[in-house]
C-alpha positions, 0 to 999 in steps of 0.5 A: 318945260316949253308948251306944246300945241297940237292941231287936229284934222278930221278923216274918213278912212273906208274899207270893204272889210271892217271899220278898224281897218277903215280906221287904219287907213285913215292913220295910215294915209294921213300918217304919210303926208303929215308928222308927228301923229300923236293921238287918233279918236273914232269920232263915227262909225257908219256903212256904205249900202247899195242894193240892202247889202254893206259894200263898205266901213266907213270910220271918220277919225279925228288925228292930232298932231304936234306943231312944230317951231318954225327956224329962220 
């Protein structure tokens, strides 16, 4: 069985609804420029406040993803 190797970027996904729909924005957006997805971790859960009111979910999200052989 060959090795693998795995790269991992960190995000911030955000929603003005709930931290798991930050959190799928965050897969989601990152899943539209880079392949091979294979394991995400919430790494922080925090709020944007203005005037003492929450106005947005904040979750930053650690993805990693498998990196591929490149052919000549």
């Amino acid at each position: 069985m060959a090795e693998s190797v795995y790269k991992v970027v960190e995000v911030v996904g955000s929603s003005t609804e709930s931290w798991e729909k930050a959190a799928k924005a965050a897969v989601d957006r990152t899943a539209s420029s880079i392949e091979d997805l294979r394991v995400a971790e919430i790494v922080e859960l925090d709020m944007k406040l203005e005037a003492n009111h929450v106005v947005a979910y904040r979750a930053r999200v650690k993805i990693s993803f498998k990196v591929h052989e490149i052919s000549s």
